[in-house]
N, C-alpha and C positions, 0 to 999 in steps of 0.2 A: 382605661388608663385614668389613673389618678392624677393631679395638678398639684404642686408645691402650698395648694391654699385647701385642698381636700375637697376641692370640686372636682367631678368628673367631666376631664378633656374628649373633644372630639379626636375621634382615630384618622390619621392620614393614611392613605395608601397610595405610590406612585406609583404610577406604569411603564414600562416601556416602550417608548416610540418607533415608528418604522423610522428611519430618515435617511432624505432622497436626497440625493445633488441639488436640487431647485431650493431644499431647505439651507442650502450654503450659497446659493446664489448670489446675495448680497454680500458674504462674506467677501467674494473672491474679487480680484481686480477687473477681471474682465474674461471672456470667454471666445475667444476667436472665430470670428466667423468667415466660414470658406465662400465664399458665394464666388469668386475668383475660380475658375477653374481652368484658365491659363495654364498650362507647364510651364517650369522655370526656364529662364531662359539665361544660359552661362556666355559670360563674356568670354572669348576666350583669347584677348588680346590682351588682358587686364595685367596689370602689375606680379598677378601672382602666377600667372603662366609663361610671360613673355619673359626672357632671362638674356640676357646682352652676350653673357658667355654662352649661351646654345650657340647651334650653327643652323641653318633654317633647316636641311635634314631633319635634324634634333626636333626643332621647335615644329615639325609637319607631323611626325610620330608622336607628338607627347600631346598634340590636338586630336590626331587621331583615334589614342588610347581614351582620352576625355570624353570624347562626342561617344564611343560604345560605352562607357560608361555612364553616358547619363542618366539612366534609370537610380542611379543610387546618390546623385546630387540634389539637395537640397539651394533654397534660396540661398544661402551664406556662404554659399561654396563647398563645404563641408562633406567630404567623402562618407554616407557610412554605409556600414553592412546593410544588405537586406533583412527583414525579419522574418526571425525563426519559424514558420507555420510547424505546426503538429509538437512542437516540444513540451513535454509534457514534466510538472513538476507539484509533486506533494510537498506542504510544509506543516509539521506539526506543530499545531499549536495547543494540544493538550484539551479541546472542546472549548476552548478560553471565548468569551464572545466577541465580537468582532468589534475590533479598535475606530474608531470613526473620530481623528482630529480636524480641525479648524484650520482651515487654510491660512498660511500669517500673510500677511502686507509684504507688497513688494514696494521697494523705494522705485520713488518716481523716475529716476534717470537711468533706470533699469527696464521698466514698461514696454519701452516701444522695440527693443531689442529680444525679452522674454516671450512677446505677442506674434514675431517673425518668426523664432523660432519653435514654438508652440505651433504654427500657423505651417511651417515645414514640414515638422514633423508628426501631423495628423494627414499633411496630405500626400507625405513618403507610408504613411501608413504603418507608420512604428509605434507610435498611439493611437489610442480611441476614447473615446467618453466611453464612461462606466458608471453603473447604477450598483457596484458593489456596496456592500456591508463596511467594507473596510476602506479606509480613507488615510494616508498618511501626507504632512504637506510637504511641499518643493521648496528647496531653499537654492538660493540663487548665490553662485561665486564667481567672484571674479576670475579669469584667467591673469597668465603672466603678462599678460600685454597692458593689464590695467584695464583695456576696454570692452573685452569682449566678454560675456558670461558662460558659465557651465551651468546647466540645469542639473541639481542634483536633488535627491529624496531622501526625507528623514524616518527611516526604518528605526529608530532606538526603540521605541513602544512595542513595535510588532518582536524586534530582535529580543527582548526583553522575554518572551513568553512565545516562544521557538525553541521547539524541543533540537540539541544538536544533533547531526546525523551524523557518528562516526563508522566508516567503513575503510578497510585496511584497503593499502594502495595495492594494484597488480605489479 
């Protein structure tokens, strides 16, 4: 390679790197740690069970329904599904190499409520740590209540270079 002065430049060549979780470690706010292995333990007197208009009938069945259910409560209260084992799903992404964003900052007054819920739902076992290639980051919304959050994920990079799958309805 020649230089704008007709000396001859050094050749750069860059490589690519593997990169691990631990190389975003800094990045990220914090990483939850389980050492806790307590099960959660549901009030089940609390404001959002006990209801003035049941009759205690009512209110004996709806604790009832609650306590077989508590395999699928988290800390927060928060009913959810079990996860799906064995579901299996292709996405085409054309050989495209694997997307690997940056985790963004979470605001501070959001922290301690993302790390509970993070902290739920790795020990409802809906997530797990992952050493994938691909890495898209969580962005955090408010709910309507103004206080509580929704953990959601920013797919626009991946969605971007995602071949579409059209198949006719039955």
């Amino acid at each position: 390679m020649i230089s704008a002065t007709g000396e001859e430049a050094a050749e750069f060549e860059s490589s690519v790197n593997e990169i691990d979780l631990a190389d975003y470690a800094h990045e990220l706010a914090f990483l939850p740690e389980l050492t806790d292995s307590a099960l959660t333990v549901l009030d089940y007197a609390s404001k959002n069970v006990v209801c003035t208009a049941h009759t205690e009938s009512q209110r004996s069945k709806l604790v009832e329904m609650l306590k077989k259910q508590e395999g699928i409560m988290i800390a927060s209260g928060n009913a959810l599904p079990p996860p799906a084992y064995g579901a299996i799903c292709d996405i085409d992404v054309q050989g495209h190499t694997p997307i690997k964003q940056r985790a963004r900052r979470v605001p501070l007054k959001h922290l301690k409520k993302l790390y509970e819920l993070l902290k739920g739902l790795l020990k409802a076992g809906l997530i797990a740590f992952s050493k994938s290639p691909w890495a898209s980051p969580i962005v955090i919304v408010l709910k309507k209540n103004g206080v509580d959050i929704r953990l959601c994920i920013d797919y626009k990079m991946v969605n971007a270079i995602t071949v579409l799958m059209e198949y006719a309805m039955p």
